[in-house]
N, C-alpha and C positions, 0 to 999 in steps of 0.2 A: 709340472714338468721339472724336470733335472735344471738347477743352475752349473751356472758352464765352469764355478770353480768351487769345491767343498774343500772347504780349507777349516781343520780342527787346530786350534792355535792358542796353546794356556801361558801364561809367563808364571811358573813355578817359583815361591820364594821362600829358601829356608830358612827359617828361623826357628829356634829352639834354646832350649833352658834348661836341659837335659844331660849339660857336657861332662857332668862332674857324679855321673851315677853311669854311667856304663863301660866296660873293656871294649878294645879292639882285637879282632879274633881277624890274621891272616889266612885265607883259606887253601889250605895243601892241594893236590890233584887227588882225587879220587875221597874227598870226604861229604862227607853227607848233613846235612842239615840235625838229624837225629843224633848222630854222632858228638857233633860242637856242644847240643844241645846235653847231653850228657857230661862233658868233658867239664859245663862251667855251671852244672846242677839248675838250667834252667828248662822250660819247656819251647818245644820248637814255637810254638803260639810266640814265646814273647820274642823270639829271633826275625819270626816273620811282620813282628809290629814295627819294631825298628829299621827292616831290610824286607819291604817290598817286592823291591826287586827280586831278593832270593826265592822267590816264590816259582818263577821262570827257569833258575838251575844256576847251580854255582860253579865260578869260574876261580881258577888257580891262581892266587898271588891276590886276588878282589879283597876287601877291607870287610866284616860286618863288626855290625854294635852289638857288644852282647850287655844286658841290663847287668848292675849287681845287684848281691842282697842287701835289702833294704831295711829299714827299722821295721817297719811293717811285718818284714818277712819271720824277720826274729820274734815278732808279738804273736805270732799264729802257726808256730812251727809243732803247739802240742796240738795241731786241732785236725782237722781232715782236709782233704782233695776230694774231688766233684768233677768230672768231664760233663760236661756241655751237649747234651745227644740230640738230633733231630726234633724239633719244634713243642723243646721244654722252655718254661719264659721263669724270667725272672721271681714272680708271683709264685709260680712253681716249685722253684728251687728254696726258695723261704719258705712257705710254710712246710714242703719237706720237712729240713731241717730246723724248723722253728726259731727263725734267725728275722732279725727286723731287715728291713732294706737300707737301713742307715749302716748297719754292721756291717752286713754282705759286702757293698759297695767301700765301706772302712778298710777291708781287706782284701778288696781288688780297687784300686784305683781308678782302673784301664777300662772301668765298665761304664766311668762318667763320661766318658770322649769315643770309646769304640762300641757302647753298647752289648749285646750278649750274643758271641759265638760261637758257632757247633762247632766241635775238637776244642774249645778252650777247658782250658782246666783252671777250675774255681777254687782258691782258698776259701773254706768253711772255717770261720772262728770257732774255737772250744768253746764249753758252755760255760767255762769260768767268764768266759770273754764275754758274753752276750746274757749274766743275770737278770738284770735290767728287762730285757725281753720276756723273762717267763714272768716277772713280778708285774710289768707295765702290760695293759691292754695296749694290742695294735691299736693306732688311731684310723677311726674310721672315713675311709675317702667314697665320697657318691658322686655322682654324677646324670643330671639334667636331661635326660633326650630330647635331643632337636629336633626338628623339622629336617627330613630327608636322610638321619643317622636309620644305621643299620646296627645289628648284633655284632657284625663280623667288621663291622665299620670301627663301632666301641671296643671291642676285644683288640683289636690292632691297634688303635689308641694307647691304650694302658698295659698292653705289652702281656694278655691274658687270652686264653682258649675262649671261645666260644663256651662251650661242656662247663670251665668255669663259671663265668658270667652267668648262663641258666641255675649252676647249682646255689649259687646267691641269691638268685632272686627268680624262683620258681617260679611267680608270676608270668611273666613275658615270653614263658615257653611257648603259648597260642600264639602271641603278637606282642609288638612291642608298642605300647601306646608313646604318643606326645607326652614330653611334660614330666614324665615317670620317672621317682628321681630312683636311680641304680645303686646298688651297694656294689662297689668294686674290689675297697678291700677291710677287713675286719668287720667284726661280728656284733649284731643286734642282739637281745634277747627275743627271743618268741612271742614274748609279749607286743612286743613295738611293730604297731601300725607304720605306713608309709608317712602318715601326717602327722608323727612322733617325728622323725628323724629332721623335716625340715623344722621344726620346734627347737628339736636340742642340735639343731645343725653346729659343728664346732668350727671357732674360727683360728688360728694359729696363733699362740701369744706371744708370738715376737715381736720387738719391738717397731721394727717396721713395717707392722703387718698393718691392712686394711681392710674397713667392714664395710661391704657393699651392701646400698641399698636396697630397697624392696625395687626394683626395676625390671623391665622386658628384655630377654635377651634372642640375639638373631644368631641362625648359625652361616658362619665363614669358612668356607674351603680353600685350603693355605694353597698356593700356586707354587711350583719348581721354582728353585732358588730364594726365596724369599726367607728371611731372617725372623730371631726375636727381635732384634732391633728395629727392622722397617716394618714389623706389626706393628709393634708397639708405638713407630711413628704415623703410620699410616690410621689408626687406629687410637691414639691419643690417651692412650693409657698407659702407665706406665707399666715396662716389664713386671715387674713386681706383681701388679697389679694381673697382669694378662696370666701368669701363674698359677696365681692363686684360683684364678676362673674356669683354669685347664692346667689340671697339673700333671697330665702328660708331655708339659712343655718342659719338665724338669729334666727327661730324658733327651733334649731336642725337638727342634723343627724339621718335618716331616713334608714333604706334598702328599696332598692329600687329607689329609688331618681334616677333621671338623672340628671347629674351634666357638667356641661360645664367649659372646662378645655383649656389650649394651647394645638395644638398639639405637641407643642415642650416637653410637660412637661413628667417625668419621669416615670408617673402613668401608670399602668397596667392593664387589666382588667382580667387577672390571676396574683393572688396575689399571689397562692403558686402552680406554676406550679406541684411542687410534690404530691400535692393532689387529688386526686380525689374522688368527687361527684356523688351518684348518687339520684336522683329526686324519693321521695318515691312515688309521685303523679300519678306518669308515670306508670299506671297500664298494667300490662301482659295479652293483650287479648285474648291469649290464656287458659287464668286460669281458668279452673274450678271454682265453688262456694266454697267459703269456709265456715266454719262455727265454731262456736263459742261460747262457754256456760260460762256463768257469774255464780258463785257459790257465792250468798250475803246471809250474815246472819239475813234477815228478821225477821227470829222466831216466824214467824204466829201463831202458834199453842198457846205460850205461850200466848199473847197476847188474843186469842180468849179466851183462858181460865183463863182469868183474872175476875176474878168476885169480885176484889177491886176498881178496877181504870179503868176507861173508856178509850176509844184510844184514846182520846185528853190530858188527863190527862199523861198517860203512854209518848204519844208525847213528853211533856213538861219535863217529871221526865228522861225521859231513852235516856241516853248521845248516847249509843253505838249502839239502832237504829235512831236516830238522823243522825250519823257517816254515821249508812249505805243508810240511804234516802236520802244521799248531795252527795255522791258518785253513787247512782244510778241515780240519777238528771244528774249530769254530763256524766256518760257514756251513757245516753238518748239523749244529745246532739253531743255528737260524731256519732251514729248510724245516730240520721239525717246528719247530717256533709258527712257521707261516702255513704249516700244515694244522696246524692244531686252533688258527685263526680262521683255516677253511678260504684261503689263500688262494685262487685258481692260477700256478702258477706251476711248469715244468722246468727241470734242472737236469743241468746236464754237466761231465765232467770230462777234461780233456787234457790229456799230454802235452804240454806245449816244447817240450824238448829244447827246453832253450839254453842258453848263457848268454854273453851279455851282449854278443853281435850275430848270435844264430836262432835259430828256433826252428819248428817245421807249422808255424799258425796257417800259412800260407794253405798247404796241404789241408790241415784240418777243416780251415773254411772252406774250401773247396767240396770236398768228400761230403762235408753235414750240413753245406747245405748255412752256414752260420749268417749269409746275408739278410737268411730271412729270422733271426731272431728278436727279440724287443731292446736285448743289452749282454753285454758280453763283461765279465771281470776278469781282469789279466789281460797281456802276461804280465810276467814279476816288471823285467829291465824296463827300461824307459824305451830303445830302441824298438825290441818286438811290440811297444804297446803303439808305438807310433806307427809302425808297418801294419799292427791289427788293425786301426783306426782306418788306415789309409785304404785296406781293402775293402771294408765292409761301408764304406761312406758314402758310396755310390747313394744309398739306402741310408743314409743318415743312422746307421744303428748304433748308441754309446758305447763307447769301449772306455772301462774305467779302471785306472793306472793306482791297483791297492797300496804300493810301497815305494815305488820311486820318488826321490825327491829330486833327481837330473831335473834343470831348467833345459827344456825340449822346442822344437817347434809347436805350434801353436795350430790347432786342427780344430775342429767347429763340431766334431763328434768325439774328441779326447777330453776326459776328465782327472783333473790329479786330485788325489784325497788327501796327498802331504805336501806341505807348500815348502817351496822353494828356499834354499839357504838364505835367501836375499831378503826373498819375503820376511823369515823367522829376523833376521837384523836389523830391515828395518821396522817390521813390528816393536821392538823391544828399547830401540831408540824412541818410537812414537811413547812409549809408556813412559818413558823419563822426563820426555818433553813434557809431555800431558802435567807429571806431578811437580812441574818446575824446578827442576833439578840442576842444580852444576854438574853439568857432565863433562870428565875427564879422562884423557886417552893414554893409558902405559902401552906404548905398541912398540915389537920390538921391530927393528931395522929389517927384521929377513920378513915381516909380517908385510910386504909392497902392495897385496890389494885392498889391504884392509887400511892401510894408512890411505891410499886414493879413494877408495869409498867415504871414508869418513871427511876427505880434503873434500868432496866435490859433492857430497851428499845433506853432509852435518856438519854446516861452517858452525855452528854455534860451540862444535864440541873444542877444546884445547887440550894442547898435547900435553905431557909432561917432557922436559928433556930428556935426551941422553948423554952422556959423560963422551969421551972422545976412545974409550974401549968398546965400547957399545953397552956398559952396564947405566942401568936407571940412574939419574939424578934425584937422588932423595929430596933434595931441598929446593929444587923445581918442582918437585910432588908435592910438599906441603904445604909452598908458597899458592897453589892455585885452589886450597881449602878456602872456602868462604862459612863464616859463621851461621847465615841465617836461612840456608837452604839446605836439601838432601845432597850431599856430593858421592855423585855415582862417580867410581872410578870401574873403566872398559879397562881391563886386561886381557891384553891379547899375545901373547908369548908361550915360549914350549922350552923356553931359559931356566933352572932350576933357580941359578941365583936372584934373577931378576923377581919371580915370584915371589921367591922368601922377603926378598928386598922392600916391594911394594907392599905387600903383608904386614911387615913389621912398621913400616912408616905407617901405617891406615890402624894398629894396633897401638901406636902412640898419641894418635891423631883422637883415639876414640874420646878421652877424655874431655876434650874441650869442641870436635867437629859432630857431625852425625854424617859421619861415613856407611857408604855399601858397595862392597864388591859387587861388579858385573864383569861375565861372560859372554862371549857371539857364539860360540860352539866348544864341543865336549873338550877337558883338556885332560890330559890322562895322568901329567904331574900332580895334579891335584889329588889325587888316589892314592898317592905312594906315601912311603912314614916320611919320606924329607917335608911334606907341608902340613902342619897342624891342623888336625880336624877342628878342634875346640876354635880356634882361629877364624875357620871359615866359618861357621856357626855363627861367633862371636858379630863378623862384621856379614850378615845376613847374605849370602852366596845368592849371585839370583842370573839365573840364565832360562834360554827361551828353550821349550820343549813341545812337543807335538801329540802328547800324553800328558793325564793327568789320572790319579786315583780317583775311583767314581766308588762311590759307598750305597749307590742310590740305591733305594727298592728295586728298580728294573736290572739294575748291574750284577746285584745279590744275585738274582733269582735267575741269571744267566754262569754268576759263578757257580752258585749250588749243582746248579745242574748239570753243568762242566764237570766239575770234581764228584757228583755222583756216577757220568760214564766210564770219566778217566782216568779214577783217581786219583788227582795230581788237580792241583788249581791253575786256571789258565795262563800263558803266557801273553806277553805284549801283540805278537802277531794271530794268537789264537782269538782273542778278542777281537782286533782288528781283523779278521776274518770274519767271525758273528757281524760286529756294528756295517761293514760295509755290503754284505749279501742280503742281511736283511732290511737295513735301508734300503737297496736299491729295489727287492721284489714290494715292501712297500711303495713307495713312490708307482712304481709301475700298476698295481692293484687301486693305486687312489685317480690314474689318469683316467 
């Protein structure tokens, strides 16, 4: 069953070491991603690494990072470019070009931390660059078959096809036995048995390397979220160590992964016996069809009767159905998503005509009948979601509120998916408390409810002064530094000087304090050239957010797919469109 609050709730924290290698690029009205990207001789890929967000559409006067050229750039400028095409791997692209993986990766950086992307485009080192390669044999990597590994299990592993994998080792085209140790990458001679290679198996001769004994190994299926570090503790081995045993850990930790471990080692494959899971996937065959009405604020009618602005026009000018076309986008691909699970679940779509105190929901329940449905999403405002809730509750049906964050009345059939401003502040205080922090209040005099919240909320927190102007007291700021804690300073102000003020004191302070700026909500001064980005960087900017970048396997394979319909990658609300429809027809498939 549904809980009565989904609340997605990240505390974002920037930190970075990057300040001193990229431009700032102010963005004009009407320029294009491609454009900037040409203007400072870089490729959109690297615009999009640094600016996320631009992914979504760029706004006029907004800030992005553009990289510079780097030494790197300069060492491989006689050599080739490579785009990234649909489900070519790493392994691929080397022997292609007959380049090592240590070179390749030499000359992209960004493939140790982001991995390999379709549209990225690859520096290819020259062959002066890469001698070494044609005179040195690749070194040969294999790999052990577990217990319950698959072909397509191992190919995913090590970042290689299937079609690969067979043509290495012809054998396993029938079946794949136990035990079978795999050549993954470089070549045998023809001569060499399988009971050759664990013979001359090579060990790495680095100096910290280690030789494992003759011992049993079990296979571990890595759980979501899980680290090298909490393997490596959970499992008593050290990183290094865990590595060397699976060296597609060199790429990252993965869920899913099959990982080969001693049996002797500590590791679990119930991590928290007290827990339990259950699999939304796992649909109830016994379930009747359920069904499901999307209440989106189209506002067809306005539109039609627009006899100023054409629909393409209106397109381009009107944010808020923009908002709702990237959210219908997305909950479009969730429906196929739960189609393709065999899903018994009907959808349906409706005009809710609204703004922020009208709508016509009323009407539409009426007419279709929506009392009798299993859950309703939408409408957008908080008002019409409280009035939908209110009529269809007779019948307890959910009605769940995708975007509002209005703190609303409180209904026993209304669901909010973003939590409340209150919520998001005092979450973000608990996370300070948690790390035992001196926490410190810059709040400016016009800021009254946030100085009362904090007076009545968070006695622990202390203000800084203010001067008898109303500008900060630097030296009531510095005096409430303590040496042997985190000292969070709250800035709450929309003051230009006061910012630079606090800024600069906490940029003095860095030396001898361990300072971090915090924020309660977005502040728009902090975008403009009066406040130094290097600055906020510097003293680690950390404010509460309701999103976060998701890199998962599952997220990928909803972005690819996204940008294969539409070509364009999704935005913040088209996403949130997918994760909330197809949650909900989940949940409803597993009652």
């Amino acid at each position: 069953m549904m809980k009565k609050s989904i609340y997605i709730f990240v505390l974002l924290l920037t930190v970075s070491v990057f300040a001193q290698h990229y431009d700032r690029h102010k963005v004009e009205k009407g320029e294009t991603i491609a454009q900037i990207a040409q203007k400072y001789s870089v490729t959109p890929y690297d615009i999009y690494k640094l600016n996320p967000d631009a992914q979504s559409g760029l706004k006029p006067n907004s800030l992005l990072l553009i990289p510079k050229k780097t030494g790197i750039q300069k060492t491989i400028a006689q050599g080739i470019t490579h785009k990234v095409e649909p489900k070519e791997t790493l392994f691929g692209i080397e022997k292609k070009f007959n380049i090592s993986d240590e070179a390749l990766k030499k000359a992209n950086p960004e493939l140790e931390k982001l991995g390999l992307q379709i549209g990225q485009t690859l520096n290819i080192p020259s062959n002066s660059g890469v001698k070494s390669v044609a005179s040195t044999p690749e070194k040969t990597v294999y790999h052990e078959v577990l217990p319950k590994e698959t072909k397509y299990s191992i190919a995913k592993q090590y970042g290689i096809t299937i079609a690969e994998l067979e043509k290495r080792n012809p054998e396993i085209i029938p079946n794949l036995p136990i035990g079978y140790k795999l050549i993954i990458k470089g070549n045998l001679p023809k001569t060499d048995k399988i009971v050759v290679v664990e013979a001359k198996k090579e060990v790495p001769k680095a100096s910290n390397s280690k030789v494992f004994p003759k011992i049993n190994y079990i296979a571990y299926e890595v759980k979501p979220k899980e680290t090298l570090y909490s393997l490596s503790k959970m499992s008593g081995l050290e990183q290094d160590e865990l590595i060397q045993l699976n060296p597609a850990l060199t790429n990252g930790v993965e869920a899913g992964m099959i990982l080969k471990v001693p049996e002797s080692a500590s590791i679990s494959q119930q991590t928290d016996s007290k827990k339990e899971y259950a699999s939304l996937s796992k649909i109830n065959s016994n379930t009747s069809r359920k069904k499901i009405a999307l209440l989106l604020p189209f506002n067809l009618s306005k539109i039609e009767g627009d006899t100023v602005n054409s629909t393409s026009t209106r397109l381009k000018k009107d944010k808020f159905l923009n908002m709702t076309l990237d959210f219908y986008s997305g909950a479009l691909i969730a429906i196929d998503s739960a189609k393709s699970l065999g899903i018994p679940i009907d959808v349906k779509f409706f005009d809710s005509q609204e703004t922020k105190n009208t709508s016509n929901v009323a009407n539409i329940i009426k007419e279709n009948n929506l009392e009798e449905v299993d859950a309703i999403i939408g409408p957008f405002y908080q008002n019409n979601a409280e009035a939908t809730a209110k009529l269809v509750g007779k019948n307890n049906v959910p009605v769940i509120s995708p975007l509002s964050k209005d703190t609303g009345n409180s209904l026993p059939n209304l669901y909010q998916t973003i939590p409340a401003n209150e919520v998001a502040k005092s979450a973000i205080f608990d996370y300070m408390r948690a790390k035992g922090g001196n926490v410190i209040a810059v709040v400016d005099k016009k800021k009254e409810s946030i100085i009362q919240y904090i007076k009545e909320n968070r006695k622990e927190v202390r203000f800084a002064a203010m001067n008898d102007n109303g500008s900060l007291s630097t030296e009531s700021l510095k005096s409430l530094f303590v040496a042997d804690k985190v000292n969070y300073v709250v800035m709450e102000t929309g003051n230009t000087l006061m910012i630079k003020s606090t800024i600069k004191t906490m940029m003095e302070g860095l030396a001898t304090y361990n300072l971090q700026l915090v924020i309660l909500e977005p502040n728009e001064t902090l975008d403009t050239d009066e406040v130094s980005f290097g600055s906020l960087v510097k003293l680690k900017l950390m404010y509460p957010s309701t999103t976060r970048e998701n890199k998962s396997p599952e997220a990928l394979v909803f972005e690819n797919e996204y940008r294969k319909k539409n070509n364009i990658y999704p935005s913040t609300y088209a996403t949130r469109g997918f994760d909330i429809t197809f949650d909900t027809m989940m949940r409803l498939s597993s009652r």
